[in-house]
VOGU-3710 file (C-alpha; in Angstrom, 3 decimals, decimal comma):
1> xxxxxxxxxx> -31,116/-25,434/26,740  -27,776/-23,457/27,505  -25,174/-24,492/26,056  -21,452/-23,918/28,128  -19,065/-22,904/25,630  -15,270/-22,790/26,121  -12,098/-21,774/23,806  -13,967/-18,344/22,516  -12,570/-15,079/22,860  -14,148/-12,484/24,689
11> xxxxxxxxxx> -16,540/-10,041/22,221  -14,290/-7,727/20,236  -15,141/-4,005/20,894  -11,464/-2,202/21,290  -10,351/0,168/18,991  -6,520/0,437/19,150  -5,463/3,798/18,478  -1,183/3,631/19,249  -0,447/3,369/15,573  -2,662/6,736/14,793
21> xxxxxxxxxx> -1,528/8,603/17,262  2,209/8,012/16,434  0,874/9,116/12,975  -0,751/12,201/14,880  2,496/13,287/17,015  4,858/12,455/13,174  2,709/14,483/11,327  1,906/17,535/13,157  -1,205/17,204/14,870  -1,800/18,661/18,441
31> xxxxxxxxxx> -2,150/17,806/21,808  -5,689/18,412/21,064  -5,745/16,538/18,417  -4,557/13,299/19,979  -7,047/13,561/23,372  -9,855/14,051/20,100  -8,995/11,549/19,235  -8,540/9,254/22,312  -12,352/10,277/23,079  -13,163/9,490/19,887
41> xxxxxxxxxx> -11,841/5,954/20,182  -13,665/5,322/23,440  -16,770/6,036/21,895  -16,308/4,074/18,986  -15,616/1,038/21,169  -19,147/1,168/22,098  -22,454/1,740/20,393  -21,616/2,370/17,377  -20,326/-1,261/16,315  -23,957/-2,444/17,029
51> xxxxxxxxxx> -25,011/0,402/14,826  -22,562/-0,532/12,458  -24,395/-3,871/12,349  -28,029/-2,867/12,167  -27,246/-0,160/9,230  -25,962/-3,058/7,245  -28,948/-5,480/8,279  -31,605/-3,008/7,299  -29,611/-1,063/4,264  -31,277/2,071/2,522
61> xxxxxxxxxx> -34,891/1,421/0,799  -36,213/3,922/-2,272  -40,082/5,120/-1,047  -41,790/7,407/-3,022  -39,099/9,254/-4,256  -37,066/9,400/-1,245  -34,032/7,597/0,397  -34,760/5,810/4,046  -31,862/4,963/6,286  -32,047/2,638/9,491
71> xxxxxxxxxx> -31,264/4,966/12,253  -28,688/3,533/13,045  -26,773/5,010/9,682  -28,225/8,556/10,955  -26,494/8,220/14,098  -23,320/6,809/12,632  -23,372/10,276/10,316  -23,859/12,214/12,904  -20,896/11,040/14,626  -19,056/11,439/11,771
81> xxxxxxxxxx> -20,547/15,354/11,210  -20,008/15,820/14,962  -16,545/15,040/14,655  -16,399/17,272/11,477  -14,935/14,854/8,794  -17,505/16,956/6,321  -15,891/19,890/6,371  -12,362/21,329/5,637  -9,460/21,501/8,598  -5,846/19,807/9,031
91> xxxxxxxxxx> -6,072/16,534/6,992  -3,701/14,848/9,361  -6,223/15,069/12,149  -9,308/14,619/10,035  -7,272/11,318/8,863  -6,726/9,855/12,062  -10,193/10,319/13,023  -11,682/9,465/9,720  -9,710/5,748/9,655  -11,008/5,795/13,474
101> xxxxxxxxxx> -14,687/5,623/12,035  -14,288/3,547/9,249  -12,641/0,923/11,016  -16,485/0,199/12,601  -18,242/1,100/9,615  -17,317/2,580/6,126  -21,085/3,466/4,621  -20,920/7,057/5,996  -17,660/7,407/4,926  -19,242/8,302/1,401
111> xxxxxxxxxx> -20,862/11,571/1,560  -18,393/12,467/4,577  -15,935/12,349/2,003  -17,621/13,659/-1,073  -18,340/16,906/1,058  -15,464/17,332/2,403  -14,001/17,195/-1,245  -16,643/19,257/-2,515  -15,510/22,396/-0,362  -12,352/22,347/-2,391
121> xxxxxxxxxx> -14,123/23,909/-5,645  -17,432/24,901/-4,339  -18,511/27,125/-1,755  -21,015/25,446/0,091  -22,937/25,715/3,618  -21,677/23,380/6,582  -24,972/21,864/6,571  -24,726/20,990/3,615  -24,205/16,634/1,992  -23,027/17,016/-1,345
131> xxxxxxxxxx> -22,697/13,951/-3,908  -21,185/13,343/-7,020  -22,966/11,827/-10,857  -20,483/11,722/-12,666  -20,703/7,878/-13,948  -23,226/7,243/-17,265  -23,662/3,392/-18,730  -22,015/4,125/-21,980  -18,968/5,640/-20,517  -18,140/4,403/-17,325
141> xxxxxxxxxx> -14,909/5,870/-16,235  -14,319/7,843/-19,667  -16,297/10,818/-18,517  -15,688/12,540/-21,583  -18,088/10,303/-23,375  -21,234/11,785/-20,845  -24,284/12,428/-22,872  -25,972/14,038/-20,397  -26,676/17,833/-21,439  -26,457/21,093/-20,162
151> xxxxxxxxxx> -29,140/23,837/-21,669  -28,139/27,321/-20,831  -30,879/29,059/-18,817  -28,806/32,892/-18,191  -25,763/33,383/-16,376  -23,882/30,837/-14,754  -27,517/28,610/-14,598  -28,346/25,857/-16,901  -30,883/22,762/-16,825  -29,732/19,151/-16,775
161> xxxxxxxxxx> -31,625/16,480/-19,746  -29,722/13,033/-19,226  -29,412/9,887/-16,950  -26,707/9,157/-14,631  -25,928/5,292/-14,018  -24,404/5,935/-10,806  -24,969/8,423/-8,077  -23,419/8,432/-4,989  -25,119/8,810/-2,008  -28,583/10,133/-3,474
171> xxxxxxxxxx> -30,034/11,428/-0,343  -27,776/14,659/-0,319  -28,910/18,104/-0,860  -26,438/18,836/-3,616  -24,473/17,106/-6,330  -21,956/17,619/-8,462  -22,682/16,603/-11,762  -20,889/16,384/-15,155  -22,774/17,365/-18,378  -21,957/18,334/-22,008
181> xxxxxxxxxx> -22,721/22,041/-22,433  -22,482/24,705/-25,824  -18,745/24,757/-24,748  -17,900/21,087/-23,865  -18,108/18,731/-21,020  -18,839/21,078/-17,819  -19,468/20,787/-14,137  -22,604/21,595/-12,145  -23,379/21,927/-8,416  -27,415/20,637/-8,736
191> xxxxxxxxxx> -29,709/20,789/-5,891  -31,637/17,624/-5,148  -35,749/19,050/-5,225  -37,127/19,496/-9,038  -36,353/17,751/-11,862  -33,869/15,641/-10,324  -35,435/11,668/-9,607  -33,850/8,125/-7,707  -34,708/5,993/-10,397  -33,718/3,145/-8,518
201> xxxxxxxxxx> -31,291/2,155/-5,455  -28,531/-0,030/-6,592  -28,089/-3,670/-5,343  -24,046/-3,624/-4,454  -21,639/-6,452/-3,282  -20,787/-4,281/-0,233  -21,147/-1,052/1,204  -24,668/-1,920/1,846  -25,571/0,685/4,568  -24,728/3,360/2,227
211> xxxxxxxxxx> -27,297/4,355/-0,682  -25,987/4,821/-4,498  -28,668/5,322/-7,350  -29,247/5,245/-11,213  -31,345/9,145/-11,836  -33,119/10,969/-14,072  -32,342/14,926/-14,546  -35,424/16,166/-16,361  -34,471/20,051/-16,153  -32,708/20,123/-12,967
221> xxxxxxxxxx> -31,721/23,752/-12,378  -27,651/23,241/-12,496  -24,833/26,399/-11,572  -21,686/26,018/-13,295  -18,560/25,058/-11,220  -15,401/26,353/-12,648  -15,066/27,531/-16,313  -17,109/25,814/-19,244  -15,823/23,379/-21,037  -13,329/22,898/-18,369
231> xxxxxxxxxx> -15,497/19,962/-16,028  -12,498/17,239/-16,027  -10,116/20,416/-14,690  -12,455/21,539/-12,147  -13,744/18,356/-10,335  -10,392/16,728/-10,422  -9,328/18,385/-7,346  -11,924/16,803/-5,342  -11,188/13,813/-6,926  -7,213/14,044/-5,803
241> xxxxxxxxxx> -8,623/14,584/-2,265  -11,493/12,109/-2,855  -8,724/9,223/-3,301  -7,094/10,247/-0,200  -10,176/8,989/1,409  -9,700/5,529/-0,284  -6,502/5,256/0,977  -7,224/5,655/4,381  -10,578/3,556/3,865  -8,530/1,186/2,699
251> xxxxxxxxxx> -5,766/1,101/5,843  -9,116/1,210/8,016  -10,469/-1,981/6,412  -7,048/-3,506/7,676  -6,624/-2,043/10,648  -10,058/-3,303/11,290  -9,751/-6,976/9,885  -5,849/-7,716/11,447  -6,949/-6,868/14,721  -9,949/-9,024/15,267
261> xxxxxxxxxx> -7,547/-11,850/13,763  -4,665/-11,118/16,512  -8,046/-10,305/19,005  -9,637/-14,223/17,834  -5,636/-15,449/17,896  -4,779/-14,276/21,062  -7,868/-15,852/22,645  -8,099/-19,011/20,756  -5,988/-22,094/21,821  -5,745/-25,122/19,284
271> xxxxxxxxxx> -3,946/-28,565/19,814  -2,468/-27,473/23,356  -1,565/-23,346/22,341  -2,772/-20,625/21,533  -3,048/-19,600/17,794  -0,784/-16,803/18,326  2,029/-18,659/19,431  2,084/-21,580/16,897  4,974/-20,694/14,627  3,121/-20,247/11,242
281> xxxxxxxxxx> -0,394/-18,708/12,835  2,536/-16,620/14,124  4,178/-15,779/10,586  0,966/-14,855/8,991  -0,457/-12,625/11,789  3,270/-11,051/11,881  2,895/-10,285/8,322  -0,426/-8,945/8,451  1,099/-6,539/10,694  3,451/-5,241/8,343
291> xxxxxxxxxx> 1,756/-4,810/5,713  -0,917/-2,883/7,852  1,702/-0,547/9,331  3,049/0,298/6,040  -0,311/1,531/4,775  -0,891/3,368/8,283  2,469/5,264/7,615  1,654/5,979/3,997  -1,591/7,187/4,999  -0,543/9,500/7,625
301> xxxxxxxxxx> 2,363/10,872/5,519  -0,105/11,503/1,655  -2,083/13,835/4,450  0,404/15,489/5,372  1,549/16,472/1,740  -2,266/17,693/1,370  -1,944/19,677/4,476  1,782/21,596/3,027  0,091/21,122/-0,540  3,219/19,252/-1,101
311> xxxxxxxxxx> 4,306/18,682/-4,743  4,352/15,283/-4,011  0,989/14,936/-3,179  -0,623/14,170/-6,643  1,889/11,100/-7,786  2,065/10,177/-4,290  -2,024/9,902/-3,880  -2,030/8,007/-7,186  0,579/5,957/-6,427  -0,832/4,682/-2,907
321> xxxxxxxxxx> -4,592/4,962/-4,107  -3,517/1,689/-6,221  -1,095/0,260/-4,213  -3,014/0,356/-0,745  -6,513/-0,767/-2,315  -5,157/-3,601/-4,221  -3,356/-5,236/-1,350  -5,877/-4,629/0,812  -8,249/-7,403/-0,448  -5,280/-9,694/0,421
331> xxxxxxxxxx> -4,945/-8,783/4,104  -8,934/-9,143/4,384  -9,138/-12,371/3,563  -6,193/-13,575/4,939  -7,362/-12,065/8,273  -10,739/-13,861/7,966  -9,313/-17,061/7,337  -7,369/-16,661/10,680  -11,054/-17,223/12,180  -11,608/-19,793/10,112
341> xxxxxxxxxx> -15,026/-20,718/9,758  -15,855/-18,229/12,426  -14,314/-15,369/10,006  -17,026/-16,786/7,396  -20,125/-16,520/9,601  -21,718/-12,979/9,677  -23,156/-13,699/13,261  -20,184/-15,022/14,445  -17,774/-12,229/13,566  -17,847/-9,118/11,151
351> xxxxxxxxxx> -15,173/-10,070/9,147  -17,494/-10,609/6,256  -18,873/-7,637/6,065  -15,379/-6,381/5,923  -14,359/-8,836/3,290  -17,738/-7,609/0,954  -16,362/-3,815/1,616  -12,748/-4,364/0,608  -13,044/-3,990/-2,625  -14,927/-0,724/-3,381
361> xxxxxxxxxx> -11,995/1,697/-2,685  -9,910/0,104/-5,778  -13,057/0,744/-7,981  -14,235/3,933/-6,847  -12,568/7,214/-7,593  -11,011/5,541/-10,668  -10,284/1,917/-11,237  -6,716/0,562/-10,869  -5,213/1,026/-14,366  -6,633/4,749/-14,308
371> xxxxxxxxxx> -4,360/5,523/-11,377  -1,777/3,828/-13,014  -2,151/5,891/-16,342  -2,482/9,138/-14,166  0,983/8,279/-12,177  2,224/8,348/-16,114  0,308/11,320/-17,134  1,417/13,469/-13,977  5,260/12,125/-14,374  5,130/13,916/-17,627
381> xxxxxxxxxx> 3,656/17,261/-16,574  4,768/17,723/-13,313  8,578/16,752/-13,215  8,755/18,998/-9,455  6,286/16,380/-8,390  8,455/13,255/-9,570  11,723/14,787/-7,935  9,813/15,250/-4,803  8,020/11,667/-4,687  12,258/10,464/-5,448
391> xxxxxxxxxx> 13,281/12,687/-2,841  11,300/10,853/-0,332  13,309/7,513/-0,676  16,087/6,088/0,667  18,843/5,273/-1,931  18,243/2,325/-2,301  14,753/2,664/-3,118  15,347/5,519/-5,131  17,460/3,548/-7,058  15,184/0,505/-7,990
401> xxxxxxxxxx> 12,150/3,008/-8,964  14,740/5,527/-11,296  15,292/2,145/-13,013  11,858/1,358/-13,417  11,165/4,705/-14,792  13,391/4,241/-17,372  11,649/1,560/-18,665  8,208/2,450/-18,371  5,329/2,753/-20,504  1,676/2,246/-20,678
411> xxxxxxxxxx> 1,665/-1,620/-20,804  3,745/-1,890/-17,702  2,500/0,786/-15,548  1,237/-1,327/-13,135  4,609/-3,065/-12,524  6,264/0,858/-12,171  3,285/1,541/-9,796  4,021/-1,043/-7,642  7,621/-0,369/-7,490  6,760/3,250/-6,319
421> xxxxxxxxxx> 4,448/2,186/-3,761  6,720/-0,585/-2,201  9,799/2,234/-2,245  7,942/4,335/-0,745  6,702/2,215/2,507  9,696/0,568/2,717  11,487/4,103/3,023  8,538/5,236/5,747  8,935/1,612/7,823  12,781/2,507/7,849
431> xxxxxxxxxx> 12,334/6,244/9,502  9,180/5,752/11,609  8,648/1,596/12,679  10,596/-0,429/14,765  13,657/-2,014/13,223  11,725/-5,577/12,950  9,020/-4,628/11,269  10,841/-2,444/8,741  13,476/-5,290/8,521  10,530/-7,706/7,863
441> xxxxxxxxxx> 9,019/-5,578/5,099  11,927/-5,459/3,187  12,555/-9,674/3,628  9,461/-10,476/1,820  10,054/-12,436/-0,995  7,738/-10,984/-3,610  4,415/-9,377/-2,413  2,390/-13,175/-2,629  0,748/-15,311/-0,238  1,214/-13,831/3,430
451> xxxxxxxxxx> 3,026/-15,985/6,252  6,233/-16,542/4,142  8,623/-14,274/6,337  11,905/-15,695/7,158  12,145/-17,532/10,318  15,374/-15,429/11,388  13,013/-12,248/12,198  11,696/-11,841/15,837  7,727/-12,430/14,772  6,758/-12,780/17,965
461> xxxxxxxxxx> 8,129/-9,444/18,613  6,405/-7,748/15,614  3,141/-9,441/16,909  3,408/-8,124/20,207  3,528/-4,685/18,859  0,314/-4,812/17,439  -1,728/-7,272/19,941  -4,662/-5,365/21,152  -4,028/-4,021/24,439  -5,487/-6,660/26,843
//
């Protein structure tokens, strides 16, 4: 029998786009950019969060050889292809619409982003997915340790003997692949078809509507990428542009995961108020806020430096790759508890499907201490970057991450990571967000448990800025 149910929010569907395109009109994009985008935000509201859900109900399946999406996932790519986040263009644009789509789902987001990449070392058609092997058991993210061979076959052509532990996104027609060759540890573009075999689809915490695969290369016919030798050198700038894509999957995650806790908040009244208005509800959602505008601004600015080709842009990717990945586990859950048991119950809301993505961005595209050793590594060799990532600070900040420069080394990069990250967002908040929020970023005692602002800041205010509009 029907059951009359009061106290519950209406369905959550909105995207709210005012914080990207802010980021949009700061950052250069166009006129055309922003109504893109607007359209784009419209759509999203729609359809695709119900294909969001049934490409993560019915993930990927290996059959004879050969990858099999839901259709659902098809449509969700081409959406993504449609709207051209495969290809190359302004990065400031392709960001705001890229976080646009992975706010409803992040599985595409994959081979969007490893093509996009791709084009940055290899010339490629449009029509084109490429992937990436780069991963083998024994090695993990010391690439240099690959065992996989390369067997000169004339020319620039060579075949490919070895086993890859992790492939990404195994359906695509082309792959980038590492391999040891006469001259040293080389890179291959490798055409899926002959000699190349899915050994088996991986089982994964999250990111379930996306495929990644153990293979086999058994003579794969591989070109050389780049000089012999020389692999690390020439797939690290699609790596560079590769973590770009983590950051803003990251900021999407929570964009995604704060709104549907101010959405459930704003609709959900509990002993005689709503959620929203009850002083602490009120302190947590206001920091959630925060913390999500300061990764929106971060975002929007590292694409920018990769649209100027900035010499800021490597540190600064590093730096925020780490910083924006690690807290964004954090905001997840601390958005899904707003729900409570709701937030916990993947019919009732699709927070944890967001909370099983959330970590994958810190992993992939190198773990958290690698971009904290390659901060170190490019403060060394390129000192124009350094004085450009300092130059972006306000004194103040400038001053607390010059001291922790002085001290650093290897053991406590993490803690001179961290310092660079929080410098730098607390330097954006101050030019671009409105004097609360910036103020509230900066009265956080410590980076722990969220809902500890000081009750002297206008929370309600900062809240308000972010409600979805009603």
């Amino acid at each position: 029998m029907a059951v009359a149910v009061r106290n519950q929010p209406s369905p959550f569907r909105e995207l709210d786009l005012r914080l990207l395109l802010e980021g949009l009109r700061r950052e250069g994009g166009t006129a055309g950019d922003e109504a893109a985008l607007a359209a784009l935000g419209e759509e999203l509201a729609g359809e695709p969060r119900e294909w969001a859900r049934l490409a993560n109900e019915h993930p990927p399946v290996l059959r004879g050889g050969e990858v099999e999406f839901d259709p659902a996932w098809h449509a969700l790519l081409a959406l993504g292809r449609r709207e051209r986040l495969h290809v190359p263009g302004s990065h400031v644009a392709r960001a705001a619409r890229f976080v646009a789509l992975a706010q409803v789902e992040q599985g595409v987001g994959c081979p969007l982003s490893m093509t996009h990449a791709a084009h940055a070392i290899v010339d490629v058609p449009e029509s084109w997915l490429v992937g990436m092997s780069m991963t083998e058991r024994q090695g993990g993210s010391d690439v240099r340790a690959n065992e996989t061979e390369a067997h000169p076959a004339g020319g620039c052509e060579a075949t490919l003997h070895g086993e890859k532990w992790f492939c990404s996104a195994p359906q695509s027609d082309a792959f980038l692949v590492l391999a040891q060759a006469p001259g040293g540890l080389s890179c291959y573009l490798v055409e899926r078809g002959d000699g190349f075999a899915v050994e088996r689809l991986k089982a994964k915490l999250g990111n379930r509507s996306n495929a990644s695969a153990e293979i086999r290369l058994d003579g794969a016919r591989g070109t050389l990428v780049g000089e012999e030798g020389r692999g690390v050198a020439t797939i690290i700038e699609m790596v560079v542009a590769t973590r770009l894509d983590c950051v803003l999957g990251s900021t999407a995650l929570m964009r995604e995961s704060v709104a549907q806790a101010l959405h459930w908040c704003a609709g959900r009244a509990a002993f005689g108020r709503l959620l929203a208005e009850q002083p602490l509800m009120q302190n947590v959602l206001a920091d959630l806020c925060v913390e999500t505008e300061a990764a929106t601004l971060g975002a929007f600015r590292l694409a920018r430096a990769f649209d100027r080709a900035e010499p800021v842009r490597r540190i600064a990717t590093a730096v925020l790759k780490y910083w924006v990945c690690k807290r964004t586990p954090a905001v997840v859950g601390e958005a899904l508890e707003c729900l409570g048991g709701n937030g916990y119950v993947d019919d009732d809301s699709d927070l944890p499907r967001l909370h099983r993505e959330n970590p994958l961005n810190a992993i992939w595209e190198g773990a958290s201490n690698v971009q904290c050793l390659e901060v170190l590594r490019a403060l060394r060799r390129e000192p124009e970057g350094a004085e450009a990532f300092l130059a972006e600070l306000e004194e103040r900040d400038r001053r607390a991450v010059e001291r922790a420069l002085a001290a650093a080394d290897e053991a406590s990069a993490r803690r001179l990571v961290e310092t660079m990250a929080v410098a730098l967002q607390a330097s954006l908040l101050d030019r671009h967000a409105d004097e609360a929020t910036a103020a509230a970023f900066r009265a956080r005692d410590g980076f722990g448990a969220f809902g500890t602002l000081p009750q002297r800041l206008p929370l309600a205010q900062i809240v308000e800025r972010s409600l979805p509009p009603s």
